[in-house]
Structure formats: structure tokens, C-alpha cells
ZARO-264302 format. One line per field, with one value per residue (C-alpha): residue in three letters; chain; residue number from 1; z, x, y. Coordinates in Angstrom, 2 decimals, padded with zeros to 5 digits, always signed. Layout:
// residues N
resn <- [ala,...];
chain <- [A,...];
resi <- [NUM,...];
up <- [Z,...];
east <- [X,...];
north <- [Y,...];
//
This chain:
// residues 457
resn <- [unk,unk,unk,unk,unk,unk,unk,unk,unk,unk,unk,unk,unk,unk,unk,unk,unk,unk,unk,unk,unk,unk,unk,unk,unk,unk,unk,unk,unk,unk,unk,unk,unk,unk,unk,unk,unk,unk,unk,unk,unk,unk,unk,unk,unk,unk,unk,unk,unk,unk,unk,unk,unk,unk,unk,unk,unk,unk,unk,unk,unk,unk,unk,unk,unk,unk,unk,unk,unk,unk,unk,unk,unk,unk,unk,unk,unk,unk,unk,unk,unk,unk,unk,unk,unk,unk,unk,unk,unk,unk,unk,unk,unk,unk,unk,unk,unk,unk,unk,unk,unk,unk,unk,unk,unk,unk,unk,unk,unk,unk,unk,unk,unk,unk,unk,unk,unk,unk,unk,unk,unk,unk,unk,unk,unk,unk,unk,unk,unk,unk,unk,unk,unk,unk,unk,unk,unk,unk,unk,unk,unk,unk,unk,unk,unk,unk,unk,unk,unk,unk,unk,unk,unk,unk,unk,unk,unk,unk,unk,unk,unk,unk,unk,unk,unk,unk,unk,unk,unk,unk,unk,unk,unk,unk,unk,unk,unk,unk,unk,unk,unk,unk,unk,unk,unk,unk,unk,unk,unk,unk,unk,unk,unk,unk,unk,unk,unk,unk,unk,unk,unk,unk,unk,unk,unk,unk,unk,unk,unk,unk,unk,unk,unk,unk,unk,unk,unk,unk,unk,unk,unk,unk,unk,unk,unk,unk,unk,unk,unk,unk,unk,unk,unk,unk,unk,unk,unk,unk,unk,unk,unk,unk,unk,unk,unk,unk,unk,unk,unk,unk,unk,unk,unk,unk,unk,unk,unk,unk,unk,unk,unk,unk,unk,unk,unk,unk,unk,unk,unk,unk,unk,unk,unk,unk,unk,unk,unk,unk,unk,unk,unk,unk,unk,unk,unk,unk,unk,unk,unk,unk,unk,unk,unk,unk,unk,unk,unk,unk,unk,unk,unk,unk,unk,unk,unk,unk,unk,unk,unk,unk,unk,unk,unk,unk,unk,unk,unk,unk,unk,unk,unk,unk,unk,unk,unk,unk,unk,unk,unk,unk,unk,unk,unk,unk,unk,unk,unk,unk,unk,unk,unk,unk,unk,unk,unk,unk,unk,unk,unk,unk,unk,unk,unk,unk,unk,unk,unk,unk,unk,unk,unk,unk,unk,unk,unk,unk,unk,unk,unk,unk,unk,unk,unk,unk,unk,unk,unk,unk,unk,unk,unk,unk,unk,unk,unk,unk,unk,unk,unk,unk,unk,unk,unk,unk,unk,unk,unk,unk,unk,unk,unk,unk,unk,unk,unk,unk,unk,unk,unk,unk,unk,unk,unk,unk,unk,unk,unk,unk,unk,unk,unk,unk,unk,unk,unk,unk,unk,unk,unk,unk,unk,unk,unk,unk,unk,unk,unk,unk,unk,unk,unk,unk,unk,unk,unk,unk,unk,unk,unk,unk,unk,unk,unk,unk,unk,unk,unk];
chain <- [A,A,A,A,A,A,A,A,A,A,A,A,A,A,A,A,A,A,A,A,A,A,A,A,A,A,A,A,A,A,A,A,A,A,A,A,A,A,A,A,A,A,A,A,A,A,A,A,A,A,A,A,A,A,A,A,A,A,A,A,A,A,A,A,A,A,A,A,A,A,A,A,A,A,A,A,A,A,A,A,A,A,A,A,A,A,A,A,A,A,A,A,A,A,A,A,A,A,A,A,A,A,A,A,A,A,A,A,A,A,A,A,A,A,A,A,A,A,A,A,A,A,A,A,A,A,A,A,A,A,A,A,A,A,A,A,A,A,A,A,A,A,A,A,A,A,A,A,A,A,A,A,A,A,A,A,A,A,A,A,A,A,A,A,A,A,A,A,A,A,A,A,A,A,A,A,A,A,A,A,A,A,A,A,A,A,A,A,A,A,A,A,A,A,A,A,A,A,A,A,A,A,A,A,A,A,A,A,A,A,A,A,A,A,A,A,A,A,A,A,A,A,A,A,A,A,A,A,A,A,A,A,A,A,A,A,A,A,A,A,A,A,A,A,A,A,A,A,A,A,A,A,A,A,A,A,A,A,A,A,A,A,A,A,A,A,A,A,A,A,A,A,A,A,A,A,A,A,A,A,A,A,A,A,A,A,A,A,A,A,A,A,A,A,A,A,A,A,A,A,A,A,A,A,A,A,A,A,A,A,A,A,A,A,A,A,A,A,A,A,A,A,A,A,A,A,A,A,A,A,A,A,A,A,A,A,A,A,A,A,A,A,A,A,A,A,A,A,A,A,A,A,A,A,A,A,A,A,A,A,A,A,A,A,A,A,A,A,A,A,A,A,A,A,A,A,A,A,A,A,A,A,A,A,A,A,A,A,A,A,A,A,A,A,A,A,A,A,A,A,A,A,A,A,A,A,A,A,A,A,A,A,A,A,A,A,A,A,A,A,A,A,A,A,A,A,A,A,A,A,A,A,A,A,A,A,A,A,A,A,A,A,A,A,A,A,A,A,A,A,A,A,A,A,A,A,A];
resi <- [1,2,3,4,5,6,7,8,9,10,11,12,13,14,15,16,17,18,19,20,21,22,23,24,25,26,27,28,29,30,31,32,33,34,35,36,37,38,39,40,41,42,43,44,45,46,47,48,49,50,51,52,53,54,55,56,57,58,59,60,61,62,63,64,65,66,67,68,69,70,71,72,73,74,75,76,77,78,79,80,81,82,83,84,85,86,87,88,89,90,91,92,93,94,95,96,97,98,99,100,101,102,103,104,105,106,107,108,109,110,111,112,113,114,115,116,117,118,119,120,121,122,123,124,125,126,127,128,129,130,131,132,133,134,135,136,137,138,139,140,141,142,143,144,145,146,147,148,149,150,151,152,153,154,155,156,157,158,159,160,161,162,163,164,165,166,167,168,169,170,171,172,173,174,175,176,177,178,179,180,181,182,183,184,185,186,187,188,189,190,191,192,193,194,195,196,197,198,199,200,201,202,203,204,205,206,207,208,209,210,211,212,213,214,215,216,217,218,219,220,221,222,223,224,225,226,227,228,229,230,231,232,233,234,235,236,237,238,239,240,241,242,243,244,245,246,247,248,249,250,251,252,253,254,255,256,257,258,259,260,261,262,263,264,265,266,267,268,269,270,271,272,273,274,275,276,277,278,279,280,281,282,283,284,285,286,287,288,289,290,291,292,293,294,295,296,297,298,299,300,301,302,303,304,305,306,307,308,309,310,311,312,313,314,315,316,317,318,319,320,321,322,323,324,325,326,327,328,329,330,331,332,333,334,335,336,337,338,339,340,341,342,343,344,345,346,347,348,349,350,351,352,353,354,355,356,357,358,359,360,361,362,363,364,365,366,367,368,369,370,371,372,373,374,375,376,377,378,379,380,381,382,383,384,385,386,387,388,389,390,391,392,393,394,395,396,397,398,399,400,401,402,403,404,405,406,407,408,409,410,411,412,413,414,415,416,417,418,419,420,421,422,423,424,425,426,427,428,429,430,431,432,433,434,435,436,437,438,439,440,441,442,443,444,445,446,447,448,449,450,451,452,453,454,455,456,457];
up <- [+103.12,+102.62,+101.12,+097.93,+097.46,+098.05,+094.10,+091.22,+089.68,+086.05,+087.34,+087.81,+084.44,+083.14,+084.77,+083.43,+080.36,+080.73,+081.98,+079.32,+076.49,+078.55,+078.93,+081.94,+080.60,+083.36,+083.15,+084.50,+085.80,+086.70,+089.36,+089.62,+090.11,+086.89,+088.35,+091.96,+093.23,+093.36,+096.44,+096.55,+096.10,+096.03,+097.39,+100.56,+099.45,+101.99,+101.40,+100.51,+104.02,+104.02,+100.26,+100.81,+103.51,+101.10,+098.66,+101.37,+101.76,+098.71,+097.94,+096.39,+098.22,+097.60,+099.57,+097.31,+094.54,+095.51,+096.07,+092.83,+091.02,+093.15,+091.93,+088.31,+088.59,+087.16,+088.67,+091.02,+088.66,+086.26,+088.62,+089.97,+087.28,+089.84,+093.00,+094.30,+092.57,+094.48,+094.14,+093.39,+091.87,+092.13,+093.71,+093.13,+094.80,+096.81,+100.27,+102.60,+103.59,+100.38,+098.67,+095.54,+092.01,+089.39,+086.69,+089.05,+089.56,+093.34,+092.45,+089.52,+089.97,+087.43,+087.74,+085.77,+084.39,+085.71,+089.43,+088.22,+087.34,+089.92,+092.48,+090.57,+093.04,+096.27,+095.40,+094.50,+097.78,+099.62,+098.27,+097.04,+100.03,+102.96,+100.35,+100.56,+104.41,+104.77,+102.58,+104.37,+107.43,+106.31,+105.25,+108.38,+109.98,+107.40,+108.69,+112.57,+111.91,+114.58,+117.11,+118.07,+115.85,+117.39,+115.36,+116.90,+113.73,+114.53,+115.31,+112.01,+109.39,+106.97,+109.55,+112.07,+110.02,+107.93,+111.39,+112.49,+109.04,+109.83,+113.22,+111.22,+108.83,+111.27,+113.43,+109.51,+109.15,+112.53,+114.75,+118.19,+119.47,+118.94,+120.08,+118.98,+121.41,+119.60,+117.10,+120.13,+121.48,+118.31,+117.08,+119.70,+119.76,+122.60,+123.35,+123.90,+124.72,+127.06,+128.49,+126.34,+126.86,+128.48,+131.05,+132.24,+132.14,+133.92,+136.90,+138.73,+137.45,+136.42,+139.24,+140.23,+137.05,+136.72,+140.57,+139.92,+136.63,+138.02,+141.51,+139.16,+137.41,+138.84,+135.64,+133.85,+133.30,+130.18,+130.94,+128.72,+129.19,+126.84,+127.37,+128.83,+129.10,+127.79,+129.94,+132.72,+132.09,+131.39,+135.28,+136.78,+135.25,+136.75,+140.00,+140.42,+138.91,+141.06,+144.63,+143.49,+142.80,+139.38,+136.34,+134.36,+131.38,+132.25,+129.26,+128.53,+125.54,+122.96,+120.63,+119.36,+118.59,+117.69,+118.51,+117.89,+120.09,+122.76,+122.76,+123.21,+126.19,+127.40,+127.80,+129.44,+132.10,+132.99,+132.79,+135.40,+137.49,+137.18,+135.23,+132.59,+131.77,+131.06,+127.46,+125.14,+122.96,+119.59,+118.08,+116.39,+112.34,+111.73,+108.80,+107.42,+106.12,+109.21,+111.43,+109.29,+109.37,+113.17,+113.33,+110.59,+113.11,+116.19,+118.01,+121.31,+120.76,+121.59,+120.08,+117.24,+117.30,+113.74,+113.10,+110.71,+108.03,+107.87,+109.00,+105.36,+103.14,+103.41,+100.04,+097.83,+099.34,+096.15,+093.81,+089.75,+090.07,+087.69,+087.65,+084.03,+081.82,+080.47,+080.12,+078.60,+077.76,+077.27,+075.07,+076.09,+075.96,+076.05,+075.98,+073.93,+075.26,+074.94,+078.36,+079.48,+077.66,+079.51,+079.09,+078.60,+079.70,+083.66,+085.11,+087.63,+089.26,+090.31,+092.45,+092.01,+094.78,+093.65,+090.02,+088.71,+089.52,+086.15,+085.49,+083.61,+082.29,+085.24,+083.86,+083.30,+084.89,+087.13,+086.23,+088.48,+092.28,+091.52,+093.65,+092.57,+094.55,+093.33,+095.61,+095.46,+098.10,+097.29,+095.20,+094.42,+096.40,+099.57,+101.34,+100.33,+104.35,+107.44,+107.19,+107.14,+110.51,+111.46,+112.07,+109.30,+107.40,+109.17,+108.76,+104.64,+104.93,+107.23,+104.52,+101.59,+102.54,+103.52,+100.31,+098.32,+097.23,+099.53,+096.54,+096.61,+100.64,+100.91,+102.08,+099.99,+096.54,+096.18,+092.91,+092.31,+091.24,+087.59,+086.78,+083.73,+081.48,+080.14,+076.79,+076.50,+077.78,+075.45,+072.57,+073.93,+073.79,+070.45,+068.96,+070.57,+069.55,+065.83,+066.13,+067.34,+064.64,+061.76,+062.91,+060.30,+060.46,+059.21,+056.57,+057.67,+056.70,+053.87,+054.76,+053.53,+049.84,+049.20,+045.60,+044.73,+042.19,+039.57,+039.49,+035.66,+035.20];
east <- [+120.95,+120.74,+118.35,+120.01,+119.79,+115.59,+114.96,+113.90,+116.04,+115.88,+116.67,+120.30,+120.24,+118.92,+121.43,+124.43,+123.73,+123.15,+126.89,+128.08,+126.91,+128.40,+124.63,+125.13,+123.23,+120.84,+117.53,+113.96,+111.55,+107.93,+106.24,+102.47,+099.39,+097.39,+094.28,+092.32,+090.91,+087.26,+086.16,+088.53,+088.34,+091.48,+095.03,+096.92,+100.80,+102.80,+106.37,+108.28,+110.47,+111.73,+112.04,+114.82,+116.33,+116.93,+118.55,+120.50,+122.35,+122.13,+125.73,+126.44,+128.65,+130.78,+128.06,+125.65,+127.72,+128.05,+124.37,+123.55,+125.63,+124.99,+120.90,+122.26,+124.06,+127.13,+131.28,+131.36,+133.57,+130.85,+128.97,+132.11,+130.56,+128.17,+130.26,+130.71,+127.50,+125.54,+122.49,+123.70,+120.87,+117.78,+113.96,+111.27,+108.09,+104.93,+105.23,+103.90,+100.28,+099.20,+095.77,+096.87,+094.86,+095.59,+097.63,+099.32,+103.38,+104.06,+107.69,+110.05,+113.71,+116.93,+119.79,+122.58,+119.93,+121.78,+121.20,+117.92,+116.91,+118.20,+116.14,+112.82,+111.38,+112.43,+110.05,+107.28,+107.57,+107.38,+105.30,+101.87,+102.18,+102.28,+099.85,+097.49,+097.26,+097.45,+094.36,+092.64,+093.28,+092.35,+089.19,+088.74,+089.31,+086.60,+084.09,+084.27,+083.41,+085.79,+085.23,+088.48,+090.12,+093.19,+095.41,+095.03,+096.54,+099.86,+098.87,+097.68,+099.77,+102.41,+105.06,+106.71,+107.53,+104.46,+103.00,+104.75,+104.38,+100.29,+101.03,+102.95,+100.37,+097.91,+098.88,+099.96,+096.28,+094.85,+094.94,+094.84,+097.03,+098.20,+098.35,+102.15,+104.54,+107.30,+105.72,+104.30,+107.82,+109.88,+107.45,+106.33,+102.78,+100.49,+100.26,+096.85,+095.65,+092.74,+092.60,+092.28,+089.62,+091.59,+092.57,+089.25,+088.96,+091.92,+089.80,+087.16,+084.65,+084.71,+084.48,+087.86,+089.58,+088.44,+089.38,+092.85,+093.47,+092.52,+094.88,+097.28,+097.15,+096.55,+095.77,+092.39,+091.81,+089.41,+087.54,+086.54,+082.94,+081.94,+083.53,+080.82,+077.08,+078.01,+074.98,+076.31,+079.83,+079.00,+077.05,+079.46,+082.20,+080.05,+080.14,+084.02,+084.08,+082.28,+083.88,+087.56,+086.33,+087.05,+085.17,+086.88,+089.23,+088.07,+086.28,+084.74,+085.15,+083.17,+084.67,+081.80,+078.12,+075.51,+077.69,+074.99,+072.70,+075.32,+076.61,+073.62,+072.24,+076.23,+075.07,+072.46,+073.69,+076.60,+074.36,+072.53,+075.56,+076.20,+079.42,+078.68,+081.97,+083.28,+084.13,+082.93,+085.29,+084.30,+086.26,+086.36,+086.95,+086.05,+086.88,+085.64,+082.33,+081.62,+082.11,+080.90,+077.50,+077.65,+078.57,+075.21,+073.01,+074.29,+075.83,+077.05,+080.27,+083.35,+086.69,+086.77,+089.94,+090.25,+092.96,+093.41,+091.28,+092.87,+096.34,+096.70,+093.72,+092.09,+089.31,+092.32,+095.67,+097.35,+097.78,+097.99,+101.41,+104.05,+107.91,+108.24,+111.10,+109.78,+113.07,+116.61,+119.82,+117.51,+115.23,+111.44,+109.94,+106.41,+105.24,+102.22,+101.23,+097.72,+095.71,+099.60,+100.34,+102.38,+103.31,+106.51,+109.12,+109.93,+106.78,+105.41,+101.54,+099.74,+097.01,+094.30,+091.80,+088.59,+089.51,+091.26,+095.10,+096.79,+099.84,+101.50,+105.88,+108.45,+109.86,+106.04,+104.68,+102.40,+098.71,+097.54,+096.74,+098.39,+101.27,+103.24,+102.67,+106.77,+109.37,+112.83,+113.99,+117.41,+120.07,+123.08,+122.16,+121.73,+118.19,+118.01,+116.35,+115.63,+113.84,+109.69,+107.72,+104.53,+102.91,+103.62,+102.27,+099.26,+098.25,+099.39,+096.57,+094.01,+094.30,+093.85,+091.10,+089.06,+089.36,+088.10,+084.95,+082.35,+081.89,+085.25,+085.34,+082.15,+082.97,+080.35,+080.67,+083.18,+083.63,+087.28,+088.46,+090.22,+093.33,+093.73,+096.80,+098.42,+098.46,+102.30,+102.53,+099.84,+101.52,+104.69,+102.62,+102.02,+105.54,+106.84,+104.18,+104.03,+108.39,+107.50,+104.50,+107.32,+110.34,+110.75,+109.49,+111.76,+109.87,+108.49,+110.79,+109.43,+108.70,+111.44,+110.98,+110.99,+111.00,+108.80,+110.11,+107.81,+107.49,+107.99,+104.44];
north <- [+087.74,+091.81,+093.74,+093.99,+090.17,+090.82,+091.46,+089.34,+087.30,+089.12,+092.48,+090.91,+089.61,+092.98,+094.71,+092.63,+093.03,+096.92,+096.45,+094.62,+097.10,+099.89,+101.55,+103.43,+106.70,+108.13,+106.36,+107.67,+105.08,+106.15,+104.23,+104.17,+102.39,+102.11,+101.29,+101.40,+098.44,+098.27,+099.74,+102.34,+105.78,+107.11,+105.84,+107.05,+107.47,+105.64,+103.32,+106.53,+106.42,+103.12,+102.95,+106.06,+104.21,+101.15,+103.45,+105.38,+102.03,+100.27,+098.70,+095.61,+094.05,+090.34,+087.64,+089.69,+088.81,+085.27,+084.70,+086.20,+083.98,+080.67,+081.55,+082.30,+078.98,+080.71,+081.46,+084.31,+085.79,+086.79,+088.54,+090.91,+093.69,+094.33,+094.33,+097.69,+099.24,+101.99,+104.15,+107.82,+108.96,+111.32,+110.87,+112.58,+111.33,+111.84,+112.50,+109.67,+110.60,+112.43,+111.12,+110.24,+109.36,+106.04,+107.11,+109.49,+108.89,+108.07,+108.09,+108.73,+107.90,+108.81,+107.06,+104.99,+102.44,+099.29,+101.15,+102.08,+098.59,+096.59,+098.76,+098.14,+095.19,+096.24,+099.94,+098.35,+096.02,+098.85,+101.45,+099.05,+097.09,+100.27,+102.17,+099.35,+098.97,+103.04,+103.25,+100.45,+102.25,+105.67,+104.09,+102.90,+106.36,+108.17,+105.01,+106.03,+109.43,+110.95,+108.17,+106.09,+103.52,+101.13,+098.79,+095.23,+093.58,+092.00,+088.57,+087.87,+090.34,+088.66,+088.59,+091.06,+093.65,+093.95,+094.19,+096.96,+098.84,+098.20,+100.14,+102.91,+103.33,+103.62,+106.10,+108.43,+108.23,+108.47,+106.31,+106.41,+103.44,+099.82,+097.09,+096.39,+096.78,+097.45,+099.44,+101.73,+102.27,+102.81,+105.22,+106.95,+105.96,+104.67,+101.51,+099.73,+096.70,+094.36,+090.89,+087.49,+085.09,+082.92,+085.56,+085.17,+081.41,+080.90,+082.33,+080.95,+083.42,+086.91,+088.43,+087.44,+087.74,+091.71,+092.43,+090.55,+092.74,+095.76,+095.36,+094.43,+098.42,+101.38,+103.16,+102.69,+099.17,+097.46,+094.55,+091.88,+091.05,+088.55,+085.42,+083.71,+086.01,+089.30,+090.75,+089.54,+090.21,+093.82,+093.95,+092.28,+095.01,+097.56,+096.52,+095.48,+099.37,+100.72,+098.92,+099.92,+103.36,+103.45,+104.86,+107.62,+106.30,+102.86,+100.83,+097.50,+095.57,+093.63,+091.07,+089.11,+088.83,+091.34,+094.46,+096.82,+095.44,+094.43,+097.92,+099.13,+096.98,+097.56,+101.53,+101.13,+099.06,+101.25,+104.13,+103.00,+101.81,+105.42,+104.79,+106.91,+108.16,+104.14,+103.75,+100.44,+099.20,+097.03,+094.36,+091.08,+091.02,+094.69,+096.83,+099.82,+098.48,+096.86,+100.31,+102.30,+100.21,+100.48,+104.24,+104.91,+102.17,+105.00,+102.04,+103.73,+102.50,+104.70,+102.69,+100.48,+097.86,+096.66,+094.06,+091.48,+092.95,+096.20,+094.62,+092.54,+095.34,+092.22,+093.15,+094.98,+093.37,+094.63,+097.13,+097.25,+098.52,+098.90,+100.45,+102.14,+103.19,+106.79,+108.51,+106.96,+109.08,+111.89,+110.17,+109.76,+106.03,+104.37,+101.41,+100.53,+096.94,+097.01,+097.80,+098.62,+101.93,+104.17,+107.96,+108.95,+111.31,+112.47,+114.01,+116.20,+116.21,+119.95,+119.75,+122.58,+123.31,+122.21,+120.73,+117.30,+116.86,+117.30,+114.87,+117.03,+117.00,+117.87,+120.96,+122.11,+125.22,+124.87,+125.95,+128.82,+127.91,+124.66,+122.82,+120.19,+116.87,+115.35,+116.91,+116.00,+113.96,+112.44,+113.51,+112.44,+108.70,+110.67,+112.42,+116.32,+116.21,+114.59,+111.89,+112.86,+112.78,+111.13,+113.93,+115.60,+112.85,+112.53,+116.59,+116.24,+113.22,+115.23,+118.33,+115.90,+113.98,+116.82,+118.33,+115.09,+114.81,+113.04,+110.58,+109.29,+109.40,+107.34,+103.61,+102.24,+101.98,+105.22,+107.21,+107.84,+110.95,+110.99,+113.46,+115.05,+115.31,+118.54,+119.80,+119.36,+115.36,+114.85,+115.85,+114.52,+111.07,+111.36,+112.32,+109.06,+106.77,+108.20,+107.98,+104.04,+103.51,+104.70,+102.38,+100.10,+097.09,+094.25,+091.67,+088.54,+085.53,+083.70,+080.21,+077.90,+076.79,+072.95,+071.64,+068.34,+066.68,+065.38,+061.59,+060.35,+058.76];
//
């Protein structure tokens, strides 16, 4: 199975069709979210790298053929049209790591519309799912108010890969580890990690099981205290500690209970073990709300670990979403659905310091101080660049989020900011709705006629 194969079943049917009426004119499709999810304040763009990669290599190849006709239920030989077919068209999108607004296009692509259709699922995959988690995450990173936050989420994301994507996003938005291997070494990031429960309790107490782990490193260790008393777990960390001589980058953790109050207690006894410069790390089913309620309390905690809340955006796992046709053979398109009306035509969004993003047409000028957020980033089916760097992504996200307001940064009960529209797509909106309100409209059948015949009294 390839990625190509990884697409619903009526873009195929779309797309033969398209191939049968000889419709390969370019075709622009607009992707965006329509609305946030409650809760939500504004959207971290994310997707956008592994989205080009899919395009890079997009070829239909014969076993794609095959499998699309063994799921159409049809010969292989109707399906050949298709064989061969590659993306050689044009993106323009967000960079990965830019706050972005609903309404706002996070990509628009032009290409032969049977490429441009068939491409439709795999995009939205990929850009709601890793804007979802990045968000989450970013959230999380606003909540802890420039204390630590690690990604412990693989164990319980939607599979490997949606695990490492969690790990990805994290680290674009702040992080400062996780707990993924794999993720850690691919990407460059550190790697972090504790002791399970049953670490300790395959010891005969706790004593033995902190002394065994730290022999076993060299570096600074973190001990689980609270498997059994977390009081005494936390004294009994001190004073393994303190005999091996260690203290500075060394950390206990919390993964249950009252955290505020443990934390605090926690403090107090390594204070007056005279580790003061040993760490306490948080976890166990945190998120955003749940930190930043312990950051405004002044829990003396130093890392949070969130995992499976932020791993799967547990409170807004999707997004309203769509993939629109604005733009065919040079002709502008809507669609006027109700609660689904789009704008037409390819577009381009400036961002003003201090005012409302305006979404605004792609061959617009810009308004003064404003920069356009769509930069071109394939042409022709291949990237105009290297392919974008964390860190890069992380500062466009830093900049950004400084500059929001603090109502749409707050956790609780966040105020999204609204962009505006220009002049020009206004009135753009309105030539193609009054050219689709003057169609005409073909007559309504008239109900077939039947003739009673009169009975001879």
C-alpha cells in the first residue's frame, strides 16, 4: 500500500471523470479551517513539511492502479488513465509554526485539477491533524509560563507515527524533550525520560531501587517517588542523593495525587536535605488547563510532562477543515452551501503589526507594514528550497505568539482574533455570486398528467 492509495475513494472517481472530459485546466484549491474549536484562540500552522514531501513523490504507479480498481470493483484496464499521473504543480502556504486565524488559507495549491483532486485527503490528513496537536502543545507552552514542558505522549497517540509527529510538534513550539526515542534521535532533540512504577516494585523497597538506578547512570538521575508514600518516597530520594553525592541536574518526579500540595511538601523536604538545586517534575493526565492552574496556585514545580492529552488535542482532536475549489481555467468559483460559503479566487494573507490579518487576492498589494503569510514553496511538483528547520519554526512561532493579544493567548476561555477581508475579494465575492444568482434556472418538471375518464352514470 503507498501513500497515493491513502485517499478517499471518490477522489478517484472525481478524477476519472476529470480525465474523461479532457479537464486538465490548472485548478486552485484553498485549504482552511472555517472555524476554531471552542477553547482555542488561534491555530499553530503545522503539516506543511510532510504534506510537500507527499507531493515531492506523488506518482501513480500500476499496484496503485490495481488497488484502485479492485476497491472500484472494476478491470484494471479502466483505471490505466491514471497510471503515470504526478503532481507538477504550485504551493503556496503558511510556513509551519505561524499563528494562524479561521477563515485564513493555510494552503492553496494549482495544478491540473485531476492532480489537484486526487491530493485533496492526504492534505487535510496532514495539516488539521499536526495543527491540532501543535496548538495543543503551544497551549501548553503559554500555560507553564517559561517553566519546562516534555512530551511523554507516545504510549497512548493514534499509532507510531502520530506519536512521533506529537514529538515534532512539540519541540516547533517549545519543548524541551521527549520521551520518544526515535523521535529524539531523528530530530535531533533530547531525549527524556524516569523510572515506571514497576521499576520500583520489582525491588524490595525504594531504597534499593533508587541506589540500583542511579549506579546504573552516571549522569543526573530522576527518581520516582510516589509509588507507595510519596512523603516518604521524596525523603528517602534525598538521602540516596545525598550518599552518592549527587544533587545538581538531578530531579524527582510526581505522577499522581494532589500535585500542588505534593510539590509543595516535595520542596520543602529537599530544602532541608540541602538539595536545593534537585528539580520536581509533574505528570499524570496534564494539559494546559491543568498546568496552567498549578503554575497560577505557584506550585514549586519545575517540568511539566504532558502526554496523552496533548499527544491526541484531547478537547479539540479536529478541525472544521475543508479543501476548496476557488479557481478553475482562470475562472473564480464559490460555493454558497449555507453555513459553507467559501470565497473565491487564489488568495494571499498580510499580517499588520498591531491590526487584523486581512485575507486579501494573491496578486493584491500588500497594505503598508504588511507581509504576506503564503510563500511559494513548490513549483513545478518540486520544493523552491530546502526543506524548513525546526528552529526556524519554532522562532516564526515565538515572534507570533508574542504579538497576539493576551485575550486570545489566555488558556481559559480565549477570544480569537478575526481577519478582515480586502476591498477587492469582497467585490470579487460578489461578481461571482450575482454571475451564480443569474444562471438560469431550468423549470421544474410538471408532474405527469393522467386523464380520468368519466364513468357514464
Amino acid at each position: 500500500m503507498s501513500d497515493v492509495t491513502t485517499t478517499d475513494l471518490y477522489e478517484v472517481t472525481m478524477a476519472l471523470s476529470y480525465l474523461r472530459e479532457d479537464m486538465h485546466a490548472p485548478a486552485t484549491f484553498s485549504l482552511f479551517v472555517r472555524d476554531l474549536p471552542p477553547g482555542r484562540g488561534f491555530l499553530v500552522a503545522a503539516g506543511l513539511e510532510s504534506a510537500l514531501d507527499f507531493l515531492a513523490g506523488y506518482r501513480v504507479e500500476r499496484e496503485d492502479v490495481e488497488e484502485f480498481a479492485a476497491a472500484l470493483r472494476r478491470p484494471v484496464h479502466d483505471l490505466l488513465p491514471l497510471r503515470g499521473l504526478c503532481f507538477e504543480g504550485e504551493v503556496r502556504a503558511v510556513p509551519e509554526g505561524r499563528v494562524v486565524c479561521a477563515g485564513e488559507p493555510l494552503l492553496e495549491l494549482t495544478a491540473p485539477l485531476p492532480q489537484a483532486q486526487l491530493v485533496e485527503t492526504y492534505l487535510l490528513n496532514q495539516l488539521c491533524h499536526q495543527t491540532s496537536v501543535a496548538t495543543k502543545a503551544a497551549r501548553c507552552v503559554l500555560a507553564a509560563a517559561g517553566r519546562q514542558v516534555v512530551d511523554f505522549s507516545l504510549r497512548r497517540t493514534h499509532g507510531p507515527w502520530a506519536g512521533f509527529q506529537a514529538a515534532r510538534l512539540g519541540a516547533l513550539v517549545g519543548f524541551a524533550g521527549t520521551s520518544n526515542v526515535v523521535a529524539a534521535t531523528a530530530l535531533g532533540i533530547p531525549a527524556s525520560g524516569t523510572m515506571a512504577h514497576s521499576y520500583i516494585e520489582a525491588f524490595p523497597n525504594e531504597e534499593a531501587a533508587f541506589r540500583a538506578f542511579a549506579l546504573s547512570h552516571p549522569g543526573p538521575v530522576t527518581f520516582l517517588v510516589d509509588t507507595y508514600d510519596t512523603e516518604e518516597g521524596v525523603r528517602t530520594a534525598a538521602r540516596v542523593l545525598t550518599g552518592l553525592r549527587r544533587g545538581p541536574g538531578c530531579a524527582i518526579r510526581l505522577d499522581s495525587g494532589d500535585l500542588e500540595a505534593l510539590a509543595r511538601r516535595a520542596r520543602a523536604l529537599l530544602d532541608t536535605a540541602g538539595l536545593d538545586d534537585v528539580r520536581i517534575v509533574a505528570s499524570g493526565g496534564l494539559d494546559e488547563y491543568a498546568v496552567d492552574r498549578l503554575v497560577r496556585a505557584g506550585a514549586p514545580i519545575d517540568v511539566y510532562a504532558v502526554g496523552t492529552r496533548v499527544g491526541v488535542a484531547a478537547d479539540a482532536p479536529y478541525l472544521d477543515a475543508a479543501y476548496k475549489l476557488v479557481e478553475y481555467a482562470g475562472r473564480p468559483v464559490m460555493k454558497l452551501s449555507s453555513a459553507k460559503v467559501t470565497a473565491p479566487g487564489r488568495k494571499q494573507v498580510f499580517r499588520r503589526p498591531g491590526r487584523p490579518d486581512v485575507i486579501a487576492l494573491a496578486d493584491e498589494e500588500p497594505p503598508d507594514a504588511a507581509r504576506p503569510l503564503l510563500r511559494t514553496v513548490m513549483r513545478g511538483g518540486r520544493r523552491t528550497g530546502p526543506p524548513d528547520r525546526l528552529r526556524d519554526a519554532r522562532e516564526r512561532f515565538r515572534e507570533d505568539v508574542a504579538a497576539l493579544p493576551e485575550t486570545a493567548r489566555r488558556i481559559e476561555s480565549p477570544e480569537p482574533v478575526a481577519p478582515v477581508r480586502s476591498r477587492a475579494l469582497e467585490h470579487l465575492t460578489a461578481m461571482v455570486r450575482s454571475g451564480i444568482d443569474a444562471r438560469p434556472r431550468r423549470p421544474a418538471a410538471a408532474p405527469p398528467s393522467s386523464t380520468l375518464s368519466a364513468r357514464t352514470p
